[in-house]
C-alpha positions as CSV (number, residue, x, y, z in Angstrom):
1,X,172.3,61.3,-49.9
2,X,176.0,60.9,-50.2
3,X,178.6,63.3,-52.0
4,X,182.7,63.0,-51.9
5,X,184.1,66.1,-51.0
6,X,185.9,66.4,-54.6
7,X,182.2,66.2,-56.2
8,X,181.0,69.0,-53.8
9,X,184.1,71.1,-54.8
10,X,182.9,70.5,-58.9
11,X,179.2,71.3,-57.4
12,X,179.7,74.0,-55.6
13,X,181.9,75.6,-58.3
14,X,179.3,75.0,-60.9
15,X,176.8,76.5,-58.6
16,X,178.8,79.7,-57.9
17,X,179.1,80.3,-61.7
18,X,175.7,80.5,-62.3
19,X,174.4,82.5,-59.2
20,X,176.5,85.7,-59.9
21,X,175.9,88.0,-57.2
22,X,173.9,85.8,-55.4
23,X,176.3,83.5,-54.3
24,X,177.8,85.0,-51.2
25,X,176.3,81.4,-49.4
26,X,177.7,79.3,-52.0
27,X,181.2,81.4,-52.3
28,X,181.8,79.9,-48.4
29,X,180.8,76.6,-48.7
30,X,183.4,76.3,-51.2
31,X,186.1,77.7,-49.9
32,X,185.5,76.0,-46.1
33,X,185.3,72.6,-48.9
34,X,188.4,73.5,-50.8
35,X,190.0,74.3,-46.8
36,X,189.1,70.7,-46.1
37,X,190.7,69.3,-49.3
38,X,193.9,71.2,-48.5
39,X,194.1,69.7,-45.8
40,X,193.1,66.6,-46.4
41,X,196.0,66.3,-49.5
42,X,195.7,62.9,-51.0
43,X,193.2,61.4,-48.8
44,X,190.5,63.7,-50.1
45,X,188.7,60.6,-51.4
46,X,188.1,59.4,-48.2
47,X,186.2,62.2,-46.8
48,X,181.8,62.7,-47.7
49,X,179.2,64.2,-46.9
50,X,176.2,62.5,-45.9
51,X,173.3,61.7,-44.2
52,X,173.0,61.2,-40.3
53,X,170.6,58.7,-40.8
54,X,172.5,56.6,-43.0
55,X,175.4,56.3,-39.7
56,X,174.9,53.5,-36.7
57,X,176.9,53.5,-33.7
58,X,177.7,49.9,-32.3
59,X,181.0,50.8,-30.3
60,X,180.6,51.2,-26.2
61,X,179.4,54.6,-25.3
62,X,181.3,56.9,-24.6
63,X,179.2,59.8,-24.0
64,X,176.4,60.9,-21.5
65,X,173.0,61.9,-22.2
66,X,174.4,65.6,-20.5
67,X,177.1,65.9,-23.0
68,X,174.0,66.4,-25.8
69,X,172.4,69.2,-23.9
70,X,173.3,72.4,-22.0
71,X,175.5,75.4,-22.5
72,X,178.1,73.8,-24.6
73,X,176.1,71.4,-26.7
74,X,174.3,74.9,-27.7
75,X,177.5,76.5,-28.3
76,X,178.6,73.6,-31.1
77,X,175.7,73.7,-32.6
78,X,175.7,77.3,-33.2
79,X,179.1,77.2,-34.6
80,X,178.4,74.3,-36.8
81,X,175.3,76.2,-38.0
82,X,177.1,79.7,-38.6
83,X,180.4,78.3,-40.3
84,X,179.8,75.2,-41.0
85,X,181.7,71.6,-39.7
86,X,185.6,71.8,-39.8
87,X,186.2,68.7,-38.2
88,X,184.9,65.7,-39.6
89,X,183.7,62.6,-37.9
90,X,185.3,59.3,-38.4
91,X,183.4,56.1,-40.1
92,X,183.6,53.0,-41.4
93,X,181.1,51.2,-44.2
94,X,178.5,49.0,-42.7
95,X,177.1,47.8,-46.2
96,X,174.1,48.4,-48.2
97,X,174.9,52.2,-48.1
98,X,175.7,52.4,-44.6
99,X,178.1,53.5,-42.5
100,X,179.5,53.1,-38.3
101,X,180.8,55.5,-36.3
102,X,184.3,55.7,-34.2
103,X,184.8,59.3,-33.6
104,X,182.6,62.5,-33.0
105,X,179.5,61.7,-32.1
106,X,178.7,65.0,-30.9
107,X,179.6,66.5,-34.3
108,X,177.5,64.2,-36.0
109,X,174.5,65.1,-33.6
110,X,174.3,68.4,-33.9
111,X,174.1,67.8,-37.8
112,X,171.2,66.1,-37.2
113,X,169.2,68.5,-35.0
114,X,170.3,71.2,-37.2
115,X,168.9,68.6,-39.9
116,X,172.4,69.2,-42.5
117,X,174.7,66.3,-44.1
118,X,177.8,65.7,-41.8
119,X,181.2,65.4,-43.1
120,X,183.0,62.1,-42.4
121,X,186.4,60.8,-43.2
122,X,185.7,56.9,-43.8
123,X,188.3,54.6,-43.6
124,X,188.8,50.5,-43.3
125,X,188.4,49.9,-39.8
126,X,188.4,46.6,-38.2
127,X,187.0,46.2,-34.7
128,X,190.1,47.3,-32.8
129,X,191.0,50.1,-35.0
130,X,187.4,51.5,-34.2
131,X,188.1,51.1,-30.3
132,X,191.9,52.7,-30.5
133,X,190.3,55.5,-32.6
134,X,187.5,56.2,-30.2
135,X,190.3,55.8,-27.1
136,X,192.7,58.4,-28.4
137,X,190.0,60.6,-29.7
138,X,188.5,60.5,-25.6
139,X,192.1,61.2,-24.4
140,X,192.2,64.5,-26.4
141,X,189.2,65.6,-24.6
142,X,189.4,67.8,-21.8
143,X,185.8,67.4,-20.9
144,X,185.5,63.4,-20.3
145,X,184.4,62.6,-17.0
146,X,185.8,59.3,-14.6
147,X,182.4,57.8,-14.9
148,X,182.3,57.7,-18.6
149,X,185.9,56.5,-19.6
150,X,184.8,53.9,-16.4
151,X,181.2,52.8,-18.3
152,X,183.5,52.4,-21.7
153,X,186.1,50.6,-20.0
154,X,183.6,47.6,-18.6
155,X,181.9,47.8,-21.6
156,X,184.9,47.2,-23.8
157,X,186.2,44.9,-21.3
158,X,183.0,42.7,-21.7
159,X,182.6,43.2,-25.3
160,X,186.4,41.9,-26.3
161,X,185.9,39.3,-23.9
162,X,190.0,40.2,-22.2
163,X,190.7,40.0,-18.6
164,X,191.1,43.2,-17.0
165,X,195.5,43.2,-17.5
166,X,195.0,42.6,-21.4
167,X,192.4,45.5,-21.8
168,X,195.4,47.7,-19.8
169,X,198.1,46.8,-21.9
170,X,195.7,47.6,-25.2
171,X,195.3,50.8,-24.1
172,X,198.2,51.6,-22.5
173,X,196.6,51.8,-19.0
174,X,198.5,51.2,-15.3
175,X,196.8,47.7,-14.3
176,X,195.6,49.4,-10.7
177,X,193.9,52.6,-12.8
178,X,191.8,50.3,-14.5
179,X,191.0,48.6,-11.9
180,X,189.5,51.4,-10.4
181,X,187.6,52.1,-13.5
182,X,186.3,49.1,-13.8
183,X,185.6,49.4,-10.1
184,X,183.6,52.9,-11.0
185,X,181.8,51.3,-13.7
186,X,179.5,50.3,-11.0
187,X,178.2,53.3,-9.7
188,X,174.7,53.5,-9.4
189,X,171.9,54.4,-11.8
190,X,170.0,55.6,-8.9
191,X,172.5,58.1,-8.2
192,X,173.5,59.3,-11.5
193,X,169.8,60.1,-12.8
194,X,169.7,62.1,-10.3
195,X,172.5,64.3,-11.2
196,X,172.5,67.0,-13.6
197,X,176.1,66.4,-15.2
198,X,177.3,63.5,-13.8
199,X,180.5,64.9,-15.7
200,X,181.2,67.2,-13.0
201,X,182.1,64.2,-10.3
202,X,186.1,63.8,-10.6
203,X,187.5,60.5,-9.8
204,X,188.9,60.7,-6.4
205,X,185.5,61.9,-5.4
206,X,183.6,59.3,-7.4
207,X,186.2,56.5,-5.7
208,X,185.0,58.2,-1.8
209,X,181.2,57.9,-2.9
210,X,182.0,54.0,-4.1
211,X,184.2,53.4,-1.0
212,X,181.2,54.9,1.0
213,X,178.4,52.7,-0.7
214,X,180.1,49.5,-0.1
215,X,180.9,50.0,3.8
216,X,177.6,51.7,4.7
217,X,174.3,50.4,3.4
218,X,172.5,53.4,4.7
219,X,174.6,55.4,2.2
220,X,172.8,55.0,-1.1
221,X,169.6,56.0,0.8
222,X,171.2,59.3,2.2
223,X,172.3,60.4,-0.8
224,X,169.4,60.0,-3.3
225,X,167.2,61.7,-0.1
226,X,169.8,64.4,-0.3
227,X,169.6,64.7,-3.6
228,X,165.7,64.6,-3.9
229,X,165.6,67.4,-1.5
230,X,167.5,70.2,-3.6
231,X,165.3,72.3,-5.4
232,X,166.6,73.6,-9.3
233,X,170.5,72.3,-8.0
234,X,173.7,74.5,-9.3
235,X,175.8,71.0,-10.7
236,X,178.5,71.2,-8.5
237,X,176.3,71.8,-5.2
238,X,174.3,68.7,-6.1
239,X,178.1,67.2,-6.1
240,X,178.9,69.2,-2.6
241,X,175.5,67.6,-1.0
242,X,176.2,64.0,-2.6
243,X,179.6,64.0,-0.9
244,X,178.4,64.7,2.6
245,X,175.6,62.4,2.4
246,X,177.8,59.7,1.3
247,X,180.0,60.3,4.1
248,X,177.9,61.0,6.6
249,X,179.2,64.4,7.5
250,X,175.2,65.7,8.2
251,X,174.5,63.5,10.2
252,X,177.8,64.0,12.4
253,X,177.0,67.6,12.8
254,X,173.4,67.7,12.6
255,X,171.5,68.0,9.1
256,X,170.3,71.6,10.5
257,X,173.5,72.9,11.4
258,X,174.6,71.7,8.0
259,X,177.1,74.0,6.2
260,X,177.2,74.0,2.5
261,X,181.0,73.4,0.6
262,X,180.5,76.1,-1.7
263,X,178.0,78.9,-1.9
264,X,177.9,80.9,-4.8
265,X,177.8,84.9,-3.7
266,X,175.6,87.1,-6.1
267,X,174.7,91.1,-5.7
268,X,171.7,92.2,-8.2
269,X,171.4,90.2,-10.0
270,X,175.9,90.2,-10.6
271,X,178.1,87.3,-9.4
272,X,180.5,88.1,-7.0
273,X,182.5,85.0,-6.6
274,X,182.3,81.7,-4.9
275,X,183.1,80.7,-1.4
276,X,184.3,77.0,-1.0
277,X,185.6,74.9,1.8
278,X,188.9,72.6,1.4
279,X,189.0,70.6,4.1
280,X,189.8,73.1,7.5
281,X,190.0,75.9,5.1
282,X,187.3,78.7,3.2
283,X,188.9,80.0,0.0
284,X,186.6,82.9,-1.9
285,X,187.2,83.0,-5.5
286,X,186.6,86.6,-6.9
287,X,184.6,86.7,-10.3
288,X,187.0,87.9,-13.1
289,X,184.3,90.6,-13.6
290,X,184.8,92.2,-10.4
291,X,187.1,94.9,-11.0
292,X,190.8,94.5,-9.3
293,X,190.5,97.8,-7.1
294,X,186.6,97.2,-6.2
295,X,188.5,93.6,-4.6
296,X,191.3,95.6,-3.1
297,X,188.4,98.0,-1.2
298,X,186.4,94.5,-0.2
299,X,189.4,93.2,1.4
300,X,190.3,96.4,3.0
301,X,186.5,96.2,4.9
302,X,187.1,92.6,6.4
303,X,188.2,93.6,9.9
304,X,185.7,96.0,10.0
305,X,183.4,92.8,10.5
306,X,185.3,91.1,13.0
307,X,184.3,91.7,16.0
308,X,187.2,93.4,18.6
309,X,189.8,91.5,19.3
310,X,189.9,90.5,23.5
311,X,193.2,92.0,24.8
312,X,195.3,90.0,27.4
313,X,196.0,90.7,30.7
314,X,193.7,93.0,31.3
């Protein structure tokens, strides 16, 4: 169930002696394990491999349900299962042969669908350490939304038991940042279930939905109808249509009339880019698969659309 990377090296080695020819499998498990040690140097004894059902997770979450699905959950799990895990995860001991985790859930996940022992550095963690870990691990990521660091915020907020100017100096937070996190933390169930990565709402736009929902009581009404009403929902339309709802922008100019913010533009079956409003403005985005001179002769048919142009004067 458990095995310390030094004993996999000895393993693995023994293994490879007595496969001959066979052991083109075994040959790159041990040199990705001996990679690992290199790296590792003198810490080598903390790293194993192990179970994923031997780890618990206790800390505040961190993560989505979305972040263990789609296109890039696929494309981890696919590397993990074609070269193996580089990275490991980051744990402390539990007791009674069990182990917590701070960092890299995700990693460990995808060892368990893919039903393989994970490799885990395990160090002595108290509390705090496992919260700082799981902080500066979140601020490397480029792909953490407002709403979750907002959800771990409260949560670690309520947890240590801190007022709100304590928990910013712990992590190095401006007092007013948190407080809009903490503000965000609220946001509600009814709306994210509803969306298919909540990860794609940024904060200012999260903060306008929040600002909306507390100064209109219609609004939370408006935007689950809009919601409900799309049918199979790109991510970031659901986001478009969520925004005007929230604000009321439909109803202004008449739900019929209704424009959408972006609209993506696709020729069989090919995508030719996106058309998006910002604020008085539509900026098309070609797709980088479009070829630069097929743009050039797009562009060059534009006026050809317009209609002509009334002279003055007669």
């Amino acid at each position: 169930m458990t095995e310390g990377l030094r004993e996999r090296i000895q393993r693995l080695e023994r293994d490879l002696a007595q496969a001959g020819e066979r052991g083109d499998g075994l040959a790159q498990q041990l040199a990705q394990a001996r990679s690992i040690a290199a790296r590792a140097g003198e810490d080598a004894d903390e790293f194993l491999f192990l179970s994923p059902a031997l780890i618990g997770d206790q800390l505040p979450r961190d993560r989505m349900r979305s972040a263990f699905a789609g296109a890039e959950f696929t494309a981890l799990l696919e590397d993990i299962r074609a070269n193996g895990q580089n990275d490991p995860v980051t744990l402390r001991r539990a007791g009674e042969g069990r182990f917590e985790i701070a960092a890299g859930r995700r990693r460990l996940e995808a060892c368990r669908v893919l039903e393989r022992s994970v490799l885990a550095r395990v160090r002595p963690l108290d509390d705090a350490a496992m919260l700082r870990i799981q902080f500066s691990e979140n601020e490397r990521r480029e792909d953490i939304s407002a709403l979750e660091r907002a959800r771990w915020f409260a949560e670690v907020k309520g947890r240590l038991n801190l007022q709100a100017k304590e928990v910013a100096a712990q992590f190095g937070l401006d007092p007013s940042t948190l407080s809009l996190y903490l503000r965000l933390a609220r946001f509600p169930a009814e709306i994210m279930e509803r969306l298919r990565d909540p990860r794609r709402l940024a904060m200012l736009r999260a903060r306008r939905v929040m600002e909306a929902l507390e100064a209109d009581p219609l609004a939370l009404r408006r935007i689950t109808d809009a919601l409900d009403a799309q049918s199979d929902p790109d991510p970031d339309d659901q986001v478009d249509a969520m925004m005007r709802a929230a604000e009321g922008r439909d109803l202004r100019r008449g739900a019929a009339r209704a424009v959408p913010e972006r609209r993506h533009v696709v020729h069989d079956g090919q995508r030719i880019g996106t058309l998006t409003r910002n604020g008085g403005q539509w900026m098309f985005r070609f797709a980088t698969s479009i070829p630069e001179d097929m743009v050039h002769a797009l562009v060059d048919r534009l006026p050809e659309l317009l209609p002509p142009a009334k002279r003055k004067g007669g």
